[in-house]
Each structure stands twice: as structure tokens, then as C-alpha cells.
C-alpha positions as CSV (number, residue, x, y, z in Angstrom):
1,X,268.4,102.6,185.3
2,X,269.9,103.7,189.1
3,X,272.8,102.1,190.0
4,X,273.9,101.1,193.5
5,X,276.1,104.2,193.3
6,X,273.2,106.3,192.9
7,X,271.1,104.8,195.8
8,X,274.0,104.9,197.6
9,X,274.6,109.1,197.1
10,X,270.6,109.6,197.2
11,X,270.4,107.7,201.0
12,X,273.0,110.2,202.1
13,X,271.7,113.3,200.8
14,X,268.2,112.7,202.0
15,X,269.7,112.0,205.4
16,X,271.8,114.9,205.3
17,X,268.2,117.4,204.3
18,X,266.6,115.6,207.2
19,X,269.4,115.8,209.9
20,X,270.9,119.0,210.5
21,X,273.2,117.7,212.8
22,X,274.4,114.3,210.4
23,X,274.9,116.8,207.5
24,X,276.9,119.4,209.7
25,X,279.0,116.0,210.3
26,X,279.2,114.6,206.8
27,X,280.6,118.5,205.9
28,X,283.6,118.1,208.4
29,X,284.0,114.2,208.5
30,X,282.5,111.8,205.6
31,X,283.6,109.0,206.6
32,X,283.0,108.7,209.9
33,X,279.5,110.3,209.6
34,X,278.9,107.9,206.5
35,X,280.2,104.8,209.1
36,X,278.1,105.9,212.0
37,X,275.3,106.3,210.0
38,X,274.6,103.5,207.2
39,X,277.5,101.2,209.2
40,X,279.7,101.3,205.4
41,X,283.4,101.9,205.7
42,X,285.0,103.8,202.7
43,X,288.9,102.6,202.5
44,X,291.9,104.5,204.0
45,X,292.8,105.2,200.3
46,X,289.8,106.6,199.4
47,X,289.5,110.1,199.6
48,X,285.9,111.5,199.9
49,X,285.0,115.4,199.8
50,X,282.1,117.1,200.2
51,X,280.5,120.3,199.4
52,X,277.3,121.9,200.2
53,X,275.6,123.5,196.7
54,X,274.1,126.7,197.4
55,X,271.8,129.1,195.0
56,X,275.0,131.0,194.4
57,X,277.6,127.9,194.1
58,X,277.5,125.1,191.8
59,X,279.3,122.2,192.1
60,X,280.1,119.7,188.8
61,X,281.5,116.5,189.7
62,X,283.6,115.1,186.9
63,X,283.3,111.0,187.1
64,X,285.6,108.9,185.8
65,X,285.4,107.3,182.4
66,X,283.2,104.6,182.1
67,X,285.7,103.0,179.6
68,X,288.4,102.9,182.2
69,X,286.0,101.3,185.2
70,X,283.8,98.5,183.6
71,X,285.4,95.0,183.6
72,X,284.6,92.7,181.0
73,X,281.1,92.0,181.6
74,X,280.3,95.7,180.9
75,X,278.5,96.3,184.5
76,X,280.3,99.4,185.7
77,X,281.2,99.0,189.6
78,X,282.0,101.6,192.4
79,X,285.6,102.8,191.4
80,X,286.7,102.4,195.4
């Protein structure tokens, strides 16, 4: 099953492989490039970071545990 989450990160990465000049801006500003683009504001207290994988650097994102982020219902949401 994809979650929202996962749409959300596949809409910017194919954007970023299409756009040279959107990527070069999600590298140096997320936020804003994410805003300008798909018109979605990440909170002030949100901090986002991105890095560029290469053949040579891999990058393992750690999420957090999905016992500490789903409510009651059991549908997990974004943690921001």
C-alpha cells in the first residue's frame, strides 16, 4: 500500500529528475522550492534536509517508529 507520504516524496523526486533548475533549488531551499512548486507549506518547526544520493554516497533515512506516530485508529499520519 503507498501512503500519502510516499506520493508525496515520489512527486518531488520526479520533479527534481525533470527540472534541473527545481532540484538545484530543493538542494539549497526545500521549502520554498517545495511551496513554489506543489503550493504546500511545511511548518516553521519543521526542519526538512535534503541530500542528493550519488553512485558513491548513500543516504539511509531512519523514520520514526510507527508505534510512537499512529493514533488510535492505527492509520499512521505525516509526523509534521
Amino acid at each position: 500500500m503507498v501512503t500519502t507520504e510516499q506520493l508525496f516524496k515520489n512527486q518531488i523526486i520526479h520533479k527534481a529528475w525533470e527540472d534541473p533548475s527545481f532540484k538545484e533549488r530543493l538542494l539549497k531551499d526545500p521549502k520554498a522550492a517545495i511551496k513554489e512548486v506543489l503550493g504546500i507549506s511545511i511548518p516553521d518547526h519543521v526542519e526538512l534536509t535534503t541530500q542528493e544520493e550519488t553512485k558513491d554516497r548513500f543516504v539511509l533515512v531512519i523514520p520514526p517508529n510507527p508505534a510512537e506516530t499512529l493514533p488510535a485508529e492505527g492509520v499512521r499520519r505525516f509526523v509534521w
